[in-house]
C-alpha positions as CSV (number, residue, x, y, z in Angstrom):
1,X,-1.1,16.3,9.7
2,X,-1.5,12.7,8.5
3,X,1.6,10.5,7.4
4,X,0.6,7.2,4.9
5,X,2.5,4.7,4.3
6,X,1.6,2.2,1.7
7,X,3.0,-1.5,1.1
8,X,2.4,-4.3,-0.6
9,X,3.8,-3.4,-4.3
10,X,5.7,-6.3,-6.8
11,X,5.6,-7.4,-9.8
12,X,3.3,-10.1,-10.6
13,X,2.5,-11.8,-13.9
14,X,-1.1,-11.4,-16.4
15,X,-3.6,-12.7,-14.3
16,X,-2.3,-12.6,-10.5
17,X,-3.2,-10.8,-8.0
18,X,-1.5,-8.0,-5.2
19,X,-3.0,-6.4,-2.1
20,X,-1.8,-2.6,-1.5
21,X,-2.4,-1.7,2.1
22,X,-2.1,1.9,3.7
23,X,-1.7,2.9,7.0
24,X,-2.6,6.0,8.3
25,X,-1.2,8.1,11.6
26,X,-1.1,11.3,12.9
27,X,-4.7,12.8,12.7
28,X,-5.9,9.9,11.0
29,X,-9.3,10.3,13.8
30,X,-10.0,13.1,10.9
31,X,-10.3,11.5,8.1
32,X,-12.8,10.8,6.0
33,X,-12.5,9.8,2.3
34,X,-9.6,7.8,1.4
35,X,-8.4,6.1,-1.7
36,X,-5.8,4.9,-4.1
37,X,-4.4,6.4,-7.4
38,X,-2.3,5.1,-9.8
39,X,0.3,7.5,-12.4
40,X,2.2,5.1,-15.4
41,X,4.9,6.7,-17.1
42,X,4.4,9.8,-19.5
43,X,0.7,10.0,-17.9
44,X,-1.5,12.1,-15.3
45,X,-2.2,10.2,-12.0
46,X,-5.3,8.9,-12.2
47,X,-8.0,7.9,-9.9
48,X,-8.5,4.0,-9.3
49,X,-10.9,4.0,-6.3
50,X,-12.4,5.6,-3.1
51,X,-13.9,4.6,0.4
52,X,-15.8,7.0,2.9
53,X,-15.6,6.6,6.2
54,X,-19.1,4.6,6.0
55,X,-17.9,2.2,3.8
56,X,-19.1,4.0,0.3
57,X,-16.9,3.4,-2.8
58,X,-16.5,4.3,-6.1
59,X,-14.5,3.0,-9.0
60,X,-12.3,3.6,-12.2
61,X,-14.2,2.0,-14.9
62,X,-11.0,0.6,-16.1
63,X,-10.9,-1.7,-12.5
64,X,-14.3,-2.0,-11.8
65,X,-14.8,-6.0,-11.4
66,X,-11.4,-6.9,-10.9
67,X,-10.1,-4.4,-7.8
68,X,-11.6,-4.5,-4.4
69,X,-11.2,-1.4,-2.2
70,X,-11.5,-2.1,1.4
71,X,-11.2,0.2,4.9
72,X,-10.5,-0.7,8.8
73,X,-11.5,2.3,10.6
74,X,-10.2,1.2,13.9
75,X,-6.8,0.7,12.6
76,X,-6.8,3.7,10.0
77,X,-6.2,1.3,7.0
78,X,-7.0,0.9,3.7
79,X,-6.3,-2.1,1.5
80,X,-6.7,-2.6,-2.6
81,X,-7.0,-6.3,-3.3
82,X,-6.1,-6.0,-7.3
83,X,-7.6,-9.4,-9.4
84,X,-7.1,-10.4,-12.8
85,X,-4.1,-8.0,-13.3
86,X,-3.1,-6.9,-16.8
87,X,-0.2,-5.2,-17.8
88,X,-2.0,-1.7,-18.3
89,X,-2.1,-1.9,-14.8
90,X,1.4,-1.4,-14.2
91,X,2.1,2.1,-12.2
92,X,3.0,3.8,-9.1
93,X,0.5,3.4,-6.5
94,X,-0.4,6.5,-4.5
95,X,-2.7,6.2,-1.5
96,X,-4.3,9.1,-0.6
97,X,-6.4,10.4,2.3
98,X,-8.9,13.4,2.7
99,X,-9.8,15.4,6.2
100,X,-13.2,15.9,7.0
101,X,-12.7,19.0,8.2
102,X,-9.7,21.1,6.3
103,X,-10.6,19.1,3.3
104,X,-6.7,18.9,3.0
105,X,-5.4,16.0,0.5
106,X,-2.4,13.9,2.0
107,X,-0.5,11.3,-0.5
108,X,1.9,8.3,0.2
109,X,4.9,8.0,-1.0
110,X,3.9,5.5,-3.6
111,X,4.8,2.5,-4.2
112,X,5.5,1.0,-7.7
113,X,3.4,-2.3,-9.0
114,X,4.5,-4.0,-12.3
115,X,2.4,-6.3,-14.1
116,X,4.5,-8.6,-16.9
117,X,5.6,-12.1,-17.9
């Protein structure tokens, strides 16, 4: 089993900036692939970026320039440094984390970032 928990949520105004972080235990030794997702209201979560274990990433278009994506093996975290915010960005935050070896997808609980003035 692996248990995230994610902080670092708020609401910030056009233009600021957040950092999510995401803490991993349990059998976080397993893991390889792990990432953040986002879900807005009426809408299907969506994919905002990944990491590998090696430091490989990947990105929504929608973020790409503005969102950093970021990984401390040693202490099982992952951190989203989020630029340039814009409204549309406003949504739960869901970390997510992927075994190597079951291939088994754990979630966070989410937590909620709101972008307005």
């Amino acid at each position: 089993q692996v248990q995230l928990v994610e902080s670092g949520g708020g609401l910030v105004q056009p233009g600021g900036s957040l950092r999510l972080s995401c803490a991993a235990s349990g059998s976080a030794f397993r893991i390889n692939v792990m990432g953040w997702y986002r879900q807005a209201p009426g809408t299907q979560r969506e994919l905002v970026a990944t990491i590998t274990s090696g430091g490989s990433t990947n990105y929504a278009d929608s973020v790409k320039g503005r969102f950093t994506i970021s990984r401390e093996n040693a202490k099982n975290t992952v951190y989203l440094q989020m630029n340039s915010l814009k409204p549309e960005d406003t949504a739960v935050y869901y970390c997510n984390a992927q075994r190597s070896d079951t291939l088994a997808n754990y979630w966070g609980q989410g937590t909620q970032v709101t972008v307005s003035s």
